[in-house]
C-alpha positions as CSV (number, residue, x, y, z in Angstrom):
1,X,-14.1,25.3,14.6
2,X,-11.0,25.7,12.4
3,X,-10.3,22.0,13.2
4,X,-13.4,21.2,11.7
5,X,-13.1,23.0,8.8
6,X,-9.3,21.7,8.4
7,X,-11.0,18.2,8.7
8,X,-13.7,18.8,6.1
9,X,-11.6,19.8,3.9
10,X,-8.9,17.2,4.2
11,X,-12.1,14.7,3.1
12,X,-12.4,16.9,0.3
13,X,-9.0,17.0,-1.2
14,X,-8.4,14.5,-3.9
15,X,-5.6,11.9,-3.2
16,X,-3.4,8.7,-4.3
17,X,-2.8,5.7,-2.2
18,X,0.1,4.0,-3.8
19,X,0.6,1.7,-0.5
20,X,-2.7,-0.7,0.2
21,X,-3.0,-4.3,0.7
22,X,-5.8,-6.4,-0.6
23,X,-6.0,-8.5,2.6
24,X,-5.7,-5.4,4.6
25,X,-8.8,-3.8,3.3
26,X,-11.7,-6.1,4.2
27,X,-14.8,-5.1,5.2
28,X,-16.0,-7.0,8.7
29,X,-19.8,-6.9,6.6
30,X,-18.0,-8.6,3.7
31,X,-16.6,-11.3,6.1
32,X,-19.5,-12.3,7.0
33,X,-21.1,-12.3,4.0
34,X,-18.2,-14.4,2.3
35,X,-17.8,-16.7,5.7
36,X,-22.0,-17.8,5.2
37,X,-21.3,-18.4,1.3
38,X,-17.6,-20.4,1.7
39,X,-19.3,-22.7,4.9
40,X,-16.7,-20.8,6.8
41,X,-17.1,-21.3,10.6
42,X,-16.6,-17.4,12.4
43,X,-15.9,-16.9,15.8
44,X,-18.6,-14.6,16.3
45,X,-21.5,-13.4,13.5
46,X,-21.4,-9.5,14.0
47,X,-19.7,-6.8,12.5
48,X,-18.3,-5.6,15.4
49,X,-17.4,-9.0,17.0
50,X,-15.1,-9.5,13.6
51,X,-13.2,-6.3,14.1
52,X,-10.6,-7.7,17.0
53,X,-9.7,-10.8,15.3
54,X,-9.2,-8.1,12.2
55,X,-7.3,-5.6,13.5
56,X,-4.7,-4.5,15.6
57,X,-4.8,-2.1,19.4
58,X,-2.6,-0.2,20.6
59,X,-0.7,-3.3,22.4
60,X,0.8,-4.6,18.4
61,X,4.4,-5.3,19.7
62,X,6.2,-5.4,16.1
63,X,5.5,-6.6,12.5
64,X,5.2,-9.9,12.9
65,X,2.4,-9.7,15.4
66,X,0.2,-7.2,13.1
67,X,1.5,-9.7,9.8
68,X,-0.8,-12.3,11.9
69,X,-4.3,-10.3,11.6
70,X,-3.6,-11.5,7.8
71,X,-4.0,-15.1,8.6
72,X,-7.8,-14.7,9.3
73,X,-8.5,-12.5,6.5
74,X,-7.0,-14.6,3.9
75,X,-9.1,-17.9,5.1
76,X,-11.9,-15.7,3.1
77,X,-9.9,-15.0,0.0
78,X,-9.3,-18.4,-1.9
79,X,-12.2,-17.9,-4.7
80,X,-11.9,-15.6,-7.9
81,X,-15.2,-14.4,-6.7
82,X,-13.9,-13.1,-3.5
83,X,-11.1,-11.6,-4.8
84,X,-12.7,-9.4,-7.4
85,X,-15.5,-8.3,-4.6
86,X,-12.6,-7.2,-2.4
87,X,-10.8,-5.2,-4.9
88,X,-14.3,-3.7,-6.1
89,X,-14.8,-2.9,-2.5
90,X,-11.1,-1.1,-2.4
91,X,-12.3,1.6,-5.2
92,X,-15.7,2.3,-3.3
93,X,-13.8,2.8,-0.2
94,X,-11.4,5.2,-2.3
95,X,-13.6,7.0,-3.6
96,X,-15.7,7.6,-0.4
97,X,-12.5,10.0,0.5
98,X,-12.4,11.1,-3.1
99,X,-9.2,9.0,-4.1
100,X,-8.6,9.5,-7.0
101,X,-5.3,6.5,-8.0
102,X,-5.1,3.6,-6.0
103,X,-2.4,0.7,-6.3
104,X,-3.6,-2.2,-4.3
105,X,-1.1,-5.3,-4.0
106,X,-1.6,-8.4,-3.0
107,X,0.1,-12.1,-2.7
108,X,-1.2,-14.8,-5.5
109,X,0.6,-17.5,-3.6
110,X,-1.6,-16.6,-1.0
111,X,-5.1,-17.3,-2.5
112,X,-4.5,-20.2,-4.0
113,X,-5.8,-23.0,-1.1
114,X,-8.8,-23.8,-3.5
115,X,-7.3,-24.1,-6.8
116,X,-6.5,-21.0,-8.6
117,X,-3.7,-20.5,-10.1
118,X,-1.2,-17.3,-9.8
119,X,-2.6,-16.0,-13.1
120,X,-6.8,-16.5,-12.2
121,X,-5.6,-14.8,-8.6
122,X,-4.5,-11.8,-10.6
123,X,-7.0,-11.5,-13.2
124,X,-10.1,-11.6,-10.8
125,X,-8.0,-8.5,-8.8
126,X,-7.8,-6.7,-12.1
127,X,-11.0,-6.9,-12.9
128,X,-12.3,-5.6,-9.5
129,X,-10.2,-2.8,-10.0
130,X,-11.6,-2.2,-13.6
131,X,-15.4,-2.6,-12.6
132,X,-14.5,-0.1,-9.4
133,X,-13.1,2.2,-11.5
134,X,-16.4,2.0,-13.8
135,X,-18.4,2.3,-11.5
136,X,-16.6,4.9,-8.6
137,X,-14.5,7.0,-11.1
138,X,-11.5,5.8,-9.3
139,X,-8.1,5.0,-11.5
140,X,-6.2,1.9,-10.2
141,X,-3.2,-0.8,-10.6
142,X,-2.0,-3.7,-9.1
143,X,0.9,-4.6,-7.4
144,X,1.8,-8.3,-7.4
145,X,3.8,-9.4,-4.0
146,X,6.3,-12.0,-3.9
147,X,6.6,-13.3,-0.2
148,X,10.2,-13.0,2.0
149,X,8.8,-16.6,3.5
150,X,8.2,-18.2,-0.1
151,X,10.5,-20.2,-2.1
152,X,12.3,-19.1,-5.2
153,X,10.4,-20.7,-7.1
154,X,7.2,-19.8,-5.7
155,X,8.1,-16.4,-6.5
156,X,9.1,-16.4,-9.5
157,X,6.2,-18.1,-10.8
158,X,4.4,-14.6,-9.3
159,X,7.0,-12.3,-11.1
160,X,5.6,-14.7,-14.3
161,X,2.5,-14.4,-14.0
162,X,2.7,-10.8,-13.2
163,X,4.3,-10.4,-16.8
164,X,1.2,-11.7,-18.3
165,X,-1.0,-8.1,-16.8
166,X,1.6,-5.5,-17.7
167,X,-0.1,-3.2,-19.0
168,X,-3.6,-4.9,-18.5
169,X,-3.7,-3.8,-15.1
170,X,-0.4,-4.8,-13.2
171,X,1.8,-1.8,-13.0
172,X,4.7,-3.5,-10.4
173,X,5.7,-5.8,-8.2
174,X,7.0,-6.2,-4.8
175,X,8.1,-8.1,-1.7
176,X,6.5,-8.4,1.7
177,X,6.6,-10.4,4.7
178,X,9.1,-10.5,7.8
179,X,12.0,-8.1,6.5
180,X,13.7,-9.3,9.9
181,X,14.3,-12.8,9.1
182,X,14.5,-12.4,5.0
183,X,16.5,-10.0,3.9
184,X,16.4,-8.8,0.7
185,X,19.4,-10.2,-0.5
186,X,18.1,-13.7,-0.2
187,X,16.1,-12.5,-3.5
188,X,18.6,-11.4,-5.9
189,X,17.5,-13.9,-8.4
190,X,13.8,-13.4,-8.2
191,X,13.7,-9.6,-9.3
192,X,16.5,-9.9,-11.4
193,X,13.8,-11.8,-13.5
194,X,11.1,-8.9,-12.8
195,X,14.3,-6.9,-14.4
196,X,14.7,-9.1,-17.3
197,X,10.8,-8.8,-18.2
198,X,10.8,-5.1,-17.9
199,X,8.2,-5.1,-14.9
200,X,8.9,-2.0,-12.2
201,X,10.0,-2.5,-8.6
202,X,9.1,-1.7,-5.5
203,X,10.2,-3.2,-2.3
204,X,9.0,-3.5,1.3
205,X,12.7,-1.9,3.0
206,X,14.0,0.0,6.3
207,X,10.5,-1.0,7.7
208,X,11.8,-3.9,10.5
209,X,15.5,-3.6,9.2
210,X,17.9,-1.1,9.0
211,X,18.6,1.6,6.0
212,X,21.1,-1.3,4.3
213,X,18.2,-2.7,3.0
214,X,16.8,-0.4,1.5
215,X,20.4,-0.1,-0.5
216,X,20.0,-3.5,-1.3
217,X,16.5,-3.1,-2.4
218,X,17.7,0.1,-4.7
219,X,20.8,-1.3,-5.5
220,X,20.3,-5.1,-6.2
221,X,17.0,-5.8,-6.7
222,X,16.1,-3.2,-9.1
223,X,13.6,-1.3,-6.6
224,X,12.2,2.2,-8.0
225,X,9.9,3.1,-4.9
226,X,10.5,1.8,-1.4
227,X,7.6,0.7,0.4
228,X,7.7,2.2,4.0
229,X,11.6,3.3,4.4
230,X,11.1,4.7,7.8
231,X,14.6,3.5,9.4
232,X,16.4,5.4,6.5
233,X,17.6,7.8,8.5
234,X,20.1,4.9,10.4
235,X,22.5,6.0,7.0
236,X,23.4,9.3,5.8
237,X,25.0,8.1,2.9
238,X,22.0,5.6,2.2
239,X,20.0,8.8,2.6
240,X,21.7,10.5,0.2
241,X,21.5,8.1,-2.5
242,X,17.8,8.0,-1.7
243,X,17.4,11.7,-2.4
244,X,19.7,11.9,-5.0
245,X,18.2,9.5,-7.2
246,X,14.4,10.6,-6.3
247,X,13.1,7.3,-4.5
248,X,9.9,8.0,-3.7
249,X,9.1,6.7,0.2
250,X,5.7,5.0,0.5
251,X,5.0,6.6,4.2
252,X,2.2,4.8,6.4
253,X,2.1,6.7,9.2
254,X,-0.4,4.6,11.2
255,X,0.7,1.3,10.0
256,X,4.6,2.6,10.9
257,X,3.8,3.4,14.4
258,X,2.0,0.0,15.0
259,X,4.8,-1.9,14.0
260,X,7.2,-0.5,15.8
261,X,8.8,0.5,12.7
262,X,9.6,3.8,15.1
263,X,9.4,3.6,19.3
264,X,6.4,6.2,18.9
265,X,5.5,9.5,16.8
266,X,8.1,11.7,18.8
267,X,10.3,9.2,16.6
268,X,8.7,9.2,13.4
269,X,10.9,11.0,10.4
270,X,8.2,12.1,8.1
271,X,9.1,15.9,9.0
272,X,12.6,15.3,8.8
273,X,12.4,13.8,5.3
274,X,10.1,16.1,4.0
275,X,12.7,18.8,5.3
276,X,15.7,16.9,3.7
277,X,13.9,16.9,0.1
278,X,13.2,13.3,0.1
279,X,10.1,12.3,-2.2
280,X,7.9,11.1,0.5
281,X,4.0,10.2,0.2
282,X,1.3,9.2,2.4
283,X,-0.9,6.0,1.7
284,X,-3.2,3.3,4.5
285,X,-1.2,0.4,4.5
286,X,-4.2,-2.0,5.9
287,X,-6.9,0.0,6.2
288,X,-9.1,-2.6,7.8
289,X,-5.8,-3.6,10.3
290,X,-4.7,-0.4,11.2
291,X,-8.3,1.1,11.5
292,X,-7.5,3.8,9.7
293,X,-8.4,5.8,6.3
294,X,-6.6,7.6,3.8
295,X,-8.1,11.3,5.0
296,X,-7.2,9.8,8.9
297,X,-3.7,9.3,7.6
298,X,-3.2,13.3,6.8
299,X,-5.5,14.3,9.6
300,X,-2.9,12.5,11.9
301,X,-0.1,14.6,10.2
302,X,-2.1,18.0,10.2
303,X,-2.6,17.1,14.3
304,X,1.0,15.6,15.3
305,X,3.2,18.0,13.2
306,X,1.5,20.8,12.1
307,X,2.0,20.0,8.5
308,X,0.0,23.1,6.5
309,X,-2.3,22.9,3.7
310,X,0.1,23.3,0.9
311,X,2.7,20.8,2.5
312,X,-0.2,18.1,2.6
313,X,-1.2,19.2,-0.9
314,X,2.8,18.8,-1.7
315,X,2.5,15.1,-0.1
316,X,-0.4,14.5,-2.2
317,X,1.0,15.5,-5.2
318,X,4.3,13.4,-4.7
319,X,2.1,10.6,-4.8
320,X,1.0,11.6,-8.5
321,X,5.0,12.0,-9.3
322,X,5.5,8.4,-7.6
323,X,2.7,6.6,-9.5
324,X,3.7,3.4,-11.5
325,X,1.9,5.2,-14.5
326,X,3.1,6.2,-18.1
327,X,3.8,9.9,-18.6
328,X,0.5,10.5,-20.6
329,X,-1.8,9.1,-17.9
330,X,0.6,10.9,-14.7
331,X,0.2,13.8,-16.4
332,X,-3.8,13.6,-17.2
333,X,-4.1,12.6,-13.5
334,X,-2.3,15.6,-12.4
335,X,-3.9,18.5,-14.7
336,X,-7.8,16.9,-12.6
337,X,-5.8,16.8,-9.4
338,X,-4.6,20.6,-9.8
339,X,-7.9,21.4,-10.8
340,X,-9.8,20.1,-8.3
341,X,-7.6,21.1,-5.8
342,X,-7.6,25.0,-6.7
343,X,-11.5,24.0,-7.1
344,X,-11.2,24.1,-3.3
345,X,-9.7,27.1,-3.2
346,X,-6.1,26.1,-2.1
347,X,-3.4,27.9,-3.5
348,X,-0.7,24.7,-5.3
């Protein structure tokens, strides 16, 4: 009974999900839909048919194997049209767990098969957001990812375009892909033009690597927030600087233990960090990959490490500190947060 009522409450708690890809979030009903529209051949045409090609079991092996469940997604994703419905979707799946600030990234580079260009990509995600946000209540921004497996100057015609939303809608940008094989060294040059143009950081790091990245991400390519961060713990000193200079961790706890980011959840450090005063927060990753949710995502923390009330509530609220938002808007997003939260009768 007290399960339940830990459960119903967890739905009920307003929260942030700073950590959310575009790609990652598609509906199996919207698949369909788009794959009849586009002319799209399917392997199957039912919902639940669509889910394995979608997302990965318990078998995933390591990033790369749950980076491929993005090549089938993405066929869908080459149309402004498309793209807007998919971010639209992202704030009505939000706000059915009463999220209240999402960031959702995605890769221009990535929709572009049919002819639009990096800025079109990112205008038609903006103005999903924007009409979700009408429409569900649900505050948002958009991350703009530069791929490890692009060139140069593929990417830094994203960090570009990504200078023409800041401020209409784009609050950062970041790199993804196979951490393993690119480095983030190999991108000095990019971000030092995301530097340049004044446009925050954050960076995928310590996710299929070791802790030196995410120095490298902090120290060289201007990173403010570290996406994932799970192998942090490799370097004390790395650690340290983390903490010291109040990097906040983007934590996917589902997401993490598919990839093998950890051997399993007797590994996983999100206790540890939380312990050590690191600013860590919880967010989905791939919701639609991973099968998972952003109330799932503390539920799995309430269940696996007997994280209390208030040290979820304190999670929540590091992802209000951690949002890419000017200090006017954190701090009108945290005063309805607060209030909502002692709404429910839990002490802050």
């Amino acid at each position: 009974m007290a399960h339940n009522r830990t459960l119903e409450l967890l739905s009920r708690l307003p929260k942030v999900d700073l950590h959310l890809h575009l790609d990652g979030s598609v509906k199996p009903e919207t698949i369909l839909e788009l794959a009849l529209q586009q002319g799209i051949d399917l392997p199957v045409y039912h919902k639940e048919g669509l889910i394995p090609h979608m997302r990965v079991g318990n078998e995933c092996g390591s990033l790369i194997e749950y980076l491929s469940k993005f090549h089938f997604t993405t066929k869908f994703m080459q149309s402004g049209e498309a793209l807007e419905r998919i971010a639209y979707e992202v704030a009505q799946q939000s706000a059915a767990h009463n999220c209240k600030y999402v960031e959702v990234r995605f890769a221009p580079q990535l929709h572009r098969n049919n002819g639009l260009t990096v800025e079109e990509t990112i205008h038609h995600v903006v103005e999903g957001m924007k009409r979700g946000q009408r429409d569900y209540g649900v505050k948002g921004g958009v991350i703009v990812i530069c791929m490890r497996n692009h060139s140069s100057k593929s990417n830094l015609e994203v960090i570009e375009g990504a200078a023409q939303f800041v401020g209409k809608g784009v609050v950062a940008v970041d790199l993804a892909g196979d951490e393993a094989t690119y480095p983030p060294e190999f991108f000095r040059e990019v971000f030092a033009e995301s530097t340049r143009l004044g446009i925050p950081v954050t960076i995928h790091a310590g996710e299929a690597a070791g802790a030196v990245n995410v120095y490298e991400a902090v120290t060289n390519l201007g990173a403010t927030r570290i996406g994932h961060g799970v192998r942090l713990k490799e370097n004390r000193t790395i650690l340290d600087m983390v903490k010291e200079r109040r990097i906040p961790l983007e934590m996917c706890p589902i997401s993490n233990i598919q990839t093998k980011a950890v051997p399993g959840w007797e590994a996983y450090p999100i206790r540890e960090y939380l312990d050590e005063g690191l600013l860590v927060t919880i967010n989905t990753d791939n919701p639609s990959v991973s099968g998972t949710d952003i109330t799932n995502e503390y539920r799995v923390l309430a269940d696996r490490f007997g994280f209390t009330t208030p040290e979820l509530v304190k999670l929540i609220m590091n992802g209000v500190d951690a949002a890419f938002l000017d200090a006017d808007d954190k701090l009108s997003l945290r005063r309805e947060m607060e209030d909502e939260i002692r709404c429910l009768g839990v002490s802050m």
